[in-house]
N, C-alpha and C positions, 0 to 999 in steps of 0.2 A: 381064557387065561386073563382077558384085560379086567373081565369081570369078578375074578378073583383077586387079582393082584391089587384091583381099585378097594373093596372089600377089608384086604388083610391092612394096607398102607392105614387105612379108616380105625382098625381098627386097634392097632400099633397106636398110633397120633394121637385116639380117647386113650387107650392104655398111660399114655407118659404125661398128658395132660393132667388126667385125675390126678395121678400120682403126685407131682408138683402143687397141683391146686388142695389135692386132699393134708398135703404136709404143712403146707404152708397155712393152712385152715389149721393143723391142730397146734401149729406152734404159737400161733397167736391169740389174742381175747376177744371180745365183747364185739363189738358189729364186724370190725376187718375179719375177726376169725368164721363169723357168721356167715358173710359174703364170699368166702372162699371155699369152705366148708359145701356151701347151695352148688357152686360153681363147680365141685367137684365131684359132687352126687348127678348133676347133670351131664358130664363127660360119661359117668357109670353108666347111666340109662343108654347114651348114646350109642357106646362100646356094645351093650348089650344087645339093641337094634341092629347092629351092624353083626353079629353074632349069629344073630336070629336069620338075619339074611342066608349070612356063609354060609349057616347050614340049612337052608333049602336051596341053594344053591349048589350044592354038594351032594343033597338029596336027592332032588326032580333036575337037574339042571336047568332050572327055572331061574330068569333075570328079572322078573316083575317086580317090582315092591309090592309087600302083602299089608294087608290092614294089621295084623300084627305089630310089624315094624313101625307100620304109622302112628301105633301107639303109643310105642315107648318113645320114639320120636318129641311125641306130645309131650310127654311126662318131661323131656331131658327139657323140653321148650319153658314147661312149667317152673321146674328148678331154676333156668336161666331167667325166668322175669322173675322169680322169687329175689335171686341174687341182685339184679339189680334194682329193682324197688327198696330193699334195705340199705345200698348202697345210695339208692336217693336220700331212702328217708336218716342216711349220715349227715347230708348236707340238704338238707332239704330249708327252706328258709333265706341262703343265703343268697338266692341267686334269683330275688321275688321281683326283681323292674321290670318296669310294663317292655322295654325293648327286649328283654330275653323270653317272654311270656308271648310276645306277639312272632318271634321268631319261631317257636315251638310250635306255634298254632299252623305257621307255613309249612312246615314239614309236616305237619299231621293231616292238614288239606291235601298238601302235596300226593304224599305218597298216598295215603288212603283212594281219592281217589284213583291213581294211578291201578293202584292194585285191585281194586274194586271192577276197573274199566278193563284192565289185562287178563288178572289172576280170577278172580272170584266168578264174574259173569260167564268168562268162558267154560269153565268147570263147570257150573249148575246146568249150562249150556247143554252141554254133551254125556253128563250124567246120565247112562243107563245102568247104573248099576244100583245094587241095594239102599235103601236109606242111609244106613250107617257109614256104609264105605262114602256114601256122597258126602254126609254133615263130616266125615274125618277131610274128605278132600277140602272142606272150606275152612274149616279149623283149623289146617294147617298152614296157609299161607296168614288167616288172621293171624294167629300165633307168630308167624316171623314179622308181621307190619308190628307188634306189638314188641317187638324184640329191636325193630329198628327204632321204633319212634323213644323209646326208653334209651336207650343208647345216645342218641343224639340227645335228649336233656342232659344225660348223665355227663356229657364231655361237655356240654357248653356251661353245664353247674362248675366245674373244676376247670374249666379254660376261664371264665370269669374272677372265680377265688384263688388263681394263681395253683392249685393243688392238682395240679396233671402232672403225675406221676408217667417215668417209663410201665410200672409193672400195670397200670390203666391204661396206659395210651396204647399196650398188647391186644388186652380185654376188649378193647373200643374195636381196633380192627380187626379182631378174631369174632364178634359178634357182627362187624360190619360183612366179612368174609361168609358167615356163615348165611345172612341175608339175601347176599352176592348171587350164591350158592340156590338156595331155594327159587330166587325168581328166575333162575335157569333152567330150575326145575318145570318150573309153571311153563314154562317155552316148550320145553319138551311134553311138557303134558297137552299143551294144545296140539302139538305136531303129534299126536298120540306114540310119542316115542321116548316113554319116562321108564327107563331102564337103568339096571346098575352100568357101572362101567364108562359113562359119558364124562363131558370134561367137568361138570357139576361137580364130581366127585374129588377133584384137586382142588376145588376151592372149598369144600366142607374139612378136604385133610389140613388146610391153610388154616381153615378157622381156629382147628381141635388143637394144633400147634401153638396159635395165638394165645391162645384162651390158658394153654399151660403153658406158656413163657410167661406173661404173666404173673401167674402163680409161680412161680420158679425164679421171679427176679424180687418180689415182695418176699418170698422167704429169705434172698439174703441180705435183705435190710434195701434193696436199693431203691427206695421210696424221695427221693429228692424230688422236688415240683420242679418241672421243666418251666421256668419264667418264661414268660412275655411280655414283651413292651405292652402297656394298655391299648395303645392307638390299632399296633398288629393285631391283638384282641377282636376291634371292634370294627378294624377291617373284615377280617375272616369272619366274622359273625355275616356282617352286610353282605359279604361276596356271594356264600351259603345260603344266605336267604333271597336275595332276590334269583340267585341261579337256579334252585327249584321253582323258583315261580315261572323263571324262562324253561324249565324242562318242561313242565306243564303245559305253556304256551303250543313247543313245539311238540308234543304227544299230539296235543292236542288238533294241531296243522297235519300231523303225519296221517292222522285217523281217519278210517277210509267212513266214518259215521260221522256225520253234522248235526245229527239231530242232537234234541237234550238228552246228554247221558252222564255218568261219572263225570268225565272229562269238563264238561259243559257246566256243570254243577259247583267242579271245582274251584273253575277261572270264575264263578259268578262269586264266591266266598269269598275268594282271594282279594278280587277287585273291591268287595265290599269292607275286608279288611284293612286295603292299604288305604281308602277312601277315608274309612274312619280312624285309621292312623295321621293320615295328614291333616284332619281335620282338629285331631287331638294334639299334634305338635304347633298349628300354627294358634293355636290358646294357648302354650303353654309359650310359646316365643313370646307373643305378645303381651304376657302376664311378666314375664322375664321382662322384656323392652321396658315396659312401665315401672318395673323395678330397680331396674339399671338407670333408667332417667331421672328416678324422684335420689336413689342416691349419688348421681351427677350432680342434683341442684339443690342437697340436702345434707346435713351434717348429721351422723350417724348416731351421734351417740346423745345430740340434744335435739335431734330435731328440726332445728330452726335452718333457712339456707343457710348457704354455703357464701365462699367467696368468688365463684364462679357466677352466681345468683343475683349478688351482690354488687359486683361489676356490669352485669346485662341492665338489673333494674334502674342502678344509678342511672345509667349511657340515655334509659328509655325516658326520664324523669329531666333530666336536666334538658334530653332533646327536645323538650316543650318551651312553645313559645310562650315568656313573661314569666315563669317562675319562678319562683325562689324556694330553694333548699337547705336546711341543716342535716350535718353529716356531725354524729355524736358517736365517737370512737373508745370504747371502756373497757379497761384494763385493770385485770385484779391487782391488789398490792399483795407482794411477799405471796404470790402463789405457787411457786418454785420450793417455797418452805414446806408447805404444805405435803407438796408430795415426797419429798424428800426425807420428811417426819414421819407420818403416815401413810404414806406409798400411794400408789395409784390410783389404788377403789375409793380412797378417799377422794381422792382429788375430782375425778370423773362424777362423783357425788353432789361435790360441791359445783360445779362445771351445769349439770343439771337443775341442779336447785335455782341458778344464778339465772338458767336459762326460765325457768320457772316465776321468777318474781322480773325478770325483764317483761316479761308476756303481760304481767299484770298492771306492771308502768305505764308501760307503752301503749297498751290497748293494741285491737286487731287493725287499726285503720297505718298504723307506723309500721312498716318495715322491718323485723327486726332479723341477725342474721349472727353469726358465727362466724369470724374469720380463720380461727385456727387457735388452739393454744388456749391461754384464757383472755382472747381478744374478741369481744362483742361490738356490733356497731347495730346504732339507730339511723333511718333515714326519716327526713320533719317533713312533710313538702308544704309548701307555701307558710315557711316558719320565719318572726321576725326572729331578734336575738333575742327578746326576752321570753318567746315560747322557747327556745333552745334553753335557755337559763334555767326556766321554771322545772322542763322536762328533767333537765339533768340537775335538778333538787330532790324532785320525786324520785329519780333513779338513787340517789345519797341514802334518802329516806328508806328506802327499800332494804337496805346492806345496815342500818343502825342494829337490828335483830340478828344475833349471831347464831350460824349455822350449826345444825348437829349429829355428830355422826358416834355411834357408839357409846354415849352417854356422854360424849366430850363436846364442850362448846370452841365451837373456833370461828372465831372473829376476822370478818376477814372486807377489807373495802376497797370499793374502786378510784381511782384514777381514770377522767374522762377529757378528751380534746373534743372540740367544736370548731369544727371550720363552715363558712357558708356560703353555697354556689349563690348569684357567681360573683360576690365581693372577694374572696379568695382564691378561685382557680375555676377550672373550666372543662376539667376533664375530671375522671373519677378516681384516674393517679394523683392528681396535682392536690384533690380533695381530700384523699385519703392521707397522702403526706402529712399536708399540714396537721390534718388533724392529730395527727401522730404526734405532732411535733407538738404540739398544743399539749397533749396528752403528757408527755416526757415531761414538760413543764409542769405541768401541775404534781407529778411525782416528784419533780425537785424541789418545790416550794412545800411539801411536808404530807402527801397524798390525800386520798379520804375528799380530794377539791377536782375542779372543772376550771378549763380555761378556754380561752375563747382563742383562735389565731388571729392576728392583728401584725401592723404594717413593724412594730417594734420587732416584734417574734420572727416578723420573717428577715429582717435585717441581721441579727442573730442566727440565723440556718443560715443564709449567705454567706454571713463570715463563716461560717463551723465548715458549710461546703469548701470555700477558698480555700481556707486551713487545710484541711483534707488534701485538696487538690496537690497543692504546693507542699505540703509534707514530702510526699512521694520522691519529688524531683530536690529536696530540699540540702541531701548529702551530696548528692553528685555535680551538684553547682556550687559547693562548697562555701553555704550559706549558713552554716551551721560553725560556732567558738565555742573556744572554752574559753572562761576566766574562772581566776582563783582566788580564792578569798584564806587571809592566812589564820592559823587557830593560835592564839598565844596563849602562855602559863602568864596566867594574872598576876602574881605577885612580882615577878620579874619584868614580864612584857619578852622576854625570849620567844622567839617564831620556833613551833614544835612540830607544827603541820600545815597542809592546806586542805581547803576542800575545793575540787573540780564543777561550775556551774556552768550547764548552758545557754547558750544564747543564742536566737535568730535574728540574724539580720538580715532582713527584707529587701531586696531593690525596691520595690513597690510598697511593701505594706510597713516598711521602716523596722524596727526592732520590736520584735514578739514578745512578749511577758511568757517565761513560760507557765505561769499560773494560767495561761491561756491556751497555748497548744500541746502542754505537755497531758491535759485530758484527752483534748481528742488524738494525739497519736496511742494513746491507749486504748480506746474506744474503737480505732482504726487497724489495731494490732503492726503498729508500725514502730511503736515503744519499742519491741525487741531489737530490731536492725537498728533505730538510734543509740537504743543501750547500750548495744554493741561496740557504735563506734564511738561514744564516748569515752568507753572504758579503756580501749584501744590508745586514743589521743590522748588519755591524761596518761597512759602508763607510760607510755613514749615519749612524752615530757616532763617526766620526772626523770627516769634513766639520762636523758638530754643532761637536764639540771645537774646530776652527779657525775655524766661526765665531762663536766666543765669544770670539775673541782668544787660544787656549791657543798656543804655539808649534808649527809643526805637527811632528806623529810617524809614521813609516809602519808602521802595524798590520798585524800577521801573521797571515794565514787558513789552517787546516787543510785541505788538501784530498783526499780517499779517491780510493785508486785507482781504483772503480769510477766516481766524479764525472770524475776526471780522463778514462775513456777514452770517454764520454760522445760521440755526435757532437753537439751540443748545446752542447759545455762553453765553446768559444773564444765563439760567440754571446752565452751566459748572462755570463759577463764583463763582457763590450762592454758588454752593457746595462744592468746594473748600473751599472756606471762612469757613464754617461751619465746615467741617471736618479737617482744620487744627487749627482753633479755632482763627487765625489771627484777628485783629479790621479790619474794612474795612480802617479806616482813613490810615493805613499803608500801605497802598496797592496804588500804581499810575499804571495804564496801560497808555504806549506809542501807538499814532498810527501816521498812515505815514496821510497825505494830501492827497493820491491818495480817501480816503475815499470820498472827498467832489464832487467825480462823482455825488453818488447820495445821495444829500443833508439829501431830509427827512426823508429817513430810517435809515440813520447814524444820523441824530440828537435824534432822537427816543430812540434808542440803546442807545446813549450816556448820554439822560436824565436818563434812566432807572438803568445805573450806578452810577449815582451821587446822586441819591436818596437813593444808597445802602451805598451810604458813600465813593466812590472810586474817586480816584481826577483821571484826564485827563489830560495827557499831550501829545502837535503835534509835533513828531519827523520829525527831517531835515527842519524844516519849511524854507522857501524859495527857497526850489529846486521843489516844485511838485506843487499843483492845488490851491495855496491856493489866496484867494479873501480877500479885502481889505471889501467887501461888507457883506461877509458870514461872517470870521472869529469873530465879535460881537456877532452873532446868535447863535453860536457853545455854548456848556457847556460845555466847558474846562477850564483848571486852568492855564498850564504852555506850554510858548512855547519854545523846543528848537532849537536852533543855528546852523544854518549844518556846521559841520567844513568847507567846502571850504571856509566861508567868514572870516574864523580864518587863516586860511593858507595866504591867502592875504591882512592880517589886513593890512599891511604898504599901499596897493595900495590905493589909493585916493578913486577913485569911490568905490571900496570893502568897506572902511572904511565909507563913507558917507553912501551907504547902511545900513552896520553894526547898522549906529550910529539909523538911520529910522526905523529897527526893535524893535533893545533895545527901543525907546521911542514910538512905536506903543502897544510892547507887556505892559509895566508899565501903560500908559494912558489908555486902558484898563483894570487895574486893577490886570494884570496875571504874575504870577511866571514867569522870563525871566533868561535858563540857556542854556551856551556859551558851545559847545563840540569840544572836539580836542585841548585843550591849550597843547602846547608844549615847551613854552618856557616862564621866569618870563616876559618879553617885553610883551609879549601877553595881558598876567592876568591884568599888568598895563595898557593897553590902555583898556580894557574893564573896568576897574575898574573908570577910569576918564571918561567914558561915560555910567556911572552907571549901568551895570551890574552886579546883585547882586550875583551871584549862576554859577559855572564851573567846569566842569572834563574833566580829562585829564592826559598824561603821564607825564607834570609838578607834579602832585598829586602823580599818581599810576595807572601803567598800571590796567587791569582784571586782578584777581589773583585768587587762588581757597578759598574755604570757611573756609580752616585754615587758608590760610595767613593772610583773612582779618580778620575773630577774632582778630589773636595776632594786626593786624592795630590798631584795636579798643581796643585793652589791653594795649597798649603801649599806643596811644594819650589819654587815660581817667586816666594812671596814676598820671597826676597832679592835677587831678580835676573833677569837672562834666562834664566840656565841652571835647570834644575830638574837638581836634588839630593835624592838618600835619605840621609837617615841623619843 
């Protein structure tokens, strides 16, 4: 009964499997339907073996497996490596690294021998039966070593490509089951007791089940890749693989034979595989190491080192005793445009080419390196100043020839600093500084030049430092005034406005020009938070002024381009205004021309002001970007006058200028005032070319916020109107 029962479950289990694997073969196409299709015609052969049994079982009540059944057996084994060989050669390609290739090879040693030293030898062993039944008996355990070892590729192909599917991951353990299954057979067959009915037979019904779930879960679409993390991946590969090496091992200890056999054979493979695995990894680290180091001390995309390089070889170069070095620091002009015009490939082009005619400069015996960006530097060794001179002429000479990329020529030159160990510094920070500083110079005096650092230059970075320094702390020791300078209507002299100017006064460094620190707090991004409180302080003494009764005046604030592009700026306003309680009408913010770089973000801003109520006015107008074209578009109110064109009223063309503004800014519609009057001659010729509005030290210098009250108390004692003069 156990023998029938095992029999019929068997043959139930191929029944429902084919059935699933045969539907789900013909509902699909091209290789999946292929692979299901083989998978299902294998269940048949099975079922039919298993048929073949029941009935000589039924007939002789004979339990033996007959060579019949071993046949079909074969056949269903055949269909089942058909099936997955086409499901290899699905993905076959993608899963070609030597670690998944060396892993396969373990399993294939593995278990080969394993089965060789268990399954195969003991059979040929004990073979007294006919040729054919013996060559079935060894063909059949090959057939399942051939069914595992394809199994295992198959899952590590698709546990690599992420595409491990439930209705595969069935397949895998219904093929692993059925492996299970046979080398318990081989056990039984040594114990000469390979009979139906054994527990072998609940793991081949495990299999038959697997193999059509499977097929029964890809028929209803549920093909989703069960992911894994990579790392998981490549743990469970390593785990797998050295653990049959350790099964091996221990076969191999259990075996009651030491001589050379399978076994012995196998661990000789193995050992010589992992040998020549680590042999092969540690060239490939080391090939990696030397890759990883040259780009630690190397700049990738010219070649040349690096600043890491750079720093080592200075340190190594000055640590010599009696030296002398030149440190030659170069920097493209306008190469920010470049990419910005033409984008990156261009730029990296140019980047390379630069690195290219430096090499040629320089020669091999000079250092050259790559700091980052388009900052190149030379090191001279035993350079007086006039080999730095000359070097950094031939460098000049080099960039006369303009680059090309696309059929377009672009011109493009350096700016270079020269500092020299150790008349300048002493370390390869203090070296590189200066040079820098050197370098900035030579870009303010008109680029395309070289400058050398010197004892002037560094007195100049000291002050810029100090500046720097003392900015910081410079509102909150409340070292920082306003004074006001008032805008009169020229024909009258009536006071119409002021404008609000700062001023530092120094304990130490006495009173600051701010033609002097108002660069570097913008350089320092410290302009904003000054901006701020300027704007602050004049609105809250104006409000003061009106409520004292003075007549009110709308006070004019400076405002820096870099306050201006602020996102922050339209906010900071608003709140000011509110918190000091100021009308907005009173209120004018000055900005320079440089704004009209970019047009429509500053016109945005600027509508956004005038809707608050704030008038606009363009300081210095005709010294910086301004367009005959733009200026209409603009929502500003007032333009003023850059004194230079007041300083040379007499001159003809100055004046004819002059006169082109004055009737540009009116015919437009806009407030037009004149800055810098310094003498009554002046006020009269602007006044006969209608100019209606000026200030200046004709009026009143900037004064502090007393003097100009009593201003304003003294001109309003005649009357309403306040009057100079």
């Amino acid at each position: 009964m156990r023998v029938l029962g095992s029999n019929m479950l068997q043959i139930a289990a191929g029944a429902i499997g084919a059935y699933w694997t045969l539907r789900t073969g013909l509902r699909l196409t091209g290789n999946p339907s292929r692979f299901w299709l083989l998978l299902g015609i294998g269940l048949i052969f099975n079922t039919f073996s298993n048929f073949q049994l029941l009935y000589k079982q039924l007939a002789s009540m004979a339990t033996e497996y007959s060579a019949f059944s071993y046949i079909f057996w074969l056949i269903a084994y055949c269909f089942y490596l058909a099936a997955l060989f086409c499901k290899y050669r699905q993905i076959h390609g993608r899963s070609g690294r030597a670690g998944y290739v060396f892993n396969i090879i373990v399993f294939t040693v593995t278990a080969t021998s394993a089965s060789v030293h268990f399954v195969i030898n003991p059979i040929i062993s004990i073979a007294d039966e006919s040729p054919f039944v013996t060559l079935l008996s060894v063909v059949y355990p090959l057939a399942s070593l051939s069914i595992f070892l394809i199994t295992l590729i198959l899952y590590y192909s698709l546990l690599q490509q992420g595409a491990l599917t439930s209705s595969m991951l069935f397949v895998v353990w219904g093929m692993l089951s059925q492996v299970a299954g046979d080398i318990g057979y081989a056990y039984l067959a040594e114990q000469q007791e390979q009979y139906s009915g054994q527990f072998v037979d609940v793991l081949w019904v495990l299999a038959l089940l697997l193999i059509g779930l499977g097929g029964r879960y890809a028929g209803e679409g549920q093909t989703d890749p069960m992911q894994e993390r990579e790392p998981d991946a490549q743990i469970k590969e390593s785990f797998f693989t050295y653990a049959s090496i350790a099964v091996l091992v221990i076969l191999f200890v259990l075996s009651s034979h030491w001589d050379f056999n399978a076994l012995s054979l196998g661990l000789l493979l193995l050992f010589l595989l992992v040998m020549g695995r680590q042999l092969r990894m540690m060239r490939v680290l080391n090939k990696l190491m030397g890759e990883y180091r040259y780009l630690a001390y190397h700049d990738p995309l010219t070649g040349l080192k690096n600043r890491i390089s750079f720093q080592q070889d200075l340190e190594r170069i000055i640590g010599k005793a009696g030296v002398r070095a030149g440190l030659l620091l170069i920097d493209l002009d306008r190469f920010k445009v470049i990419n910005d015009t033409l984008g990156h490939h261009a730029g990296d082009l140019i980047l390379v080419q630069t690195a290219e005619r430096l090499r040629r400069c320089v020669g091999a015996r000079s250092p050259l390196y790559r700091l980052g960006g388009d900052e190149f530097v030379v090191i001279l060794t035993d350079a007086e100043n006039s080999w730095c001179a000359a070097a950094a002429d031939r460098i000049l000479g080099q960039f006369r020839e303009p680059f090309r990329w696309e059929e377009i020529e672009i011109i493009v030159t350096p700016s270079i600093g020269i500092s020299i160990y150790p008349d300048n510094g002493c370390t390869s920070n203090d070296l590189l500084k200066y040079a820098d500083a050197a370098m900035y110079l030579a870009k303010e005096s008109g680029k395309n030049s070289f400058r050398f650092y010197n004892t002037e230059l560094h007195a100049i970075m000291a002050r810029k430092m100090k500046l720097e320094h003392e900015l910081r702390r410079a509102i909150e020791r409340n070292q920082f005034k306003l004074h006001y300078q008032p805008k009169v209507e020229l024909r009258t002299k009536r006071i119409i406005g002021m404008e609000a100017l700062l001023r530092w006064e120094h304990p130490e460094l006495g009173v600051v020009s701010p033609a002097e620190f108002i660069p570097v707090a913008e350089e320092s991004g410290q302009i904003v938070a000054i901006g701020d409180w300027v704007l602050e302080r004049a609105c809250e003494q104006n409000k003061s002024w009106q409520d004292k009764g003075f007549p009110p005046l709308c006070v004019s604030v400076n405002v820096s381009v870099r306050q201006f592009q602020h996102r922050e700026f339209l906010m900071s306003v608003r709140s000011v205004l509110q918190r000091t309680g100021l009308p907005a009408a009173y209120l004018e913010l000055e900005i320079t021309e440089s704004i009209m770089q970019n047009v429509k973000e500053s016109t945005d801003v600027l509508r956004a002001l005038r809707r608050m109520g704030i008038s606009i006015s363009i300081d210095d107008f005709g010294t910086g970007y301004s367009s005959l074209f733009i200026i209409p578009k603009l929502p500003v109110d007032t333009i003023k006058i850059d004194k230079s064109f007041i300083d040379d009223i007499d001159d003809r063309v100055q004046l004819s200028m002059l006169k082109t503004i004055i009737d540009l800014g009116l015919g437009l519609n806009l407030g037009v005032v004149a800055e810098g009057i310094e003498s009554e001659h002046q006020r009269q010729v602007l006044v006969a070319h209608g100019c209606p509005v000026g200030q200046g030290y004709l009026y009143s210098r900037p004064v502090s916020p007393e003097a100009f009250e009593e201003m304003l108390s003294a001109a309003g004692e005649s009357g309403a109107e306040m009057l100079l003069g």
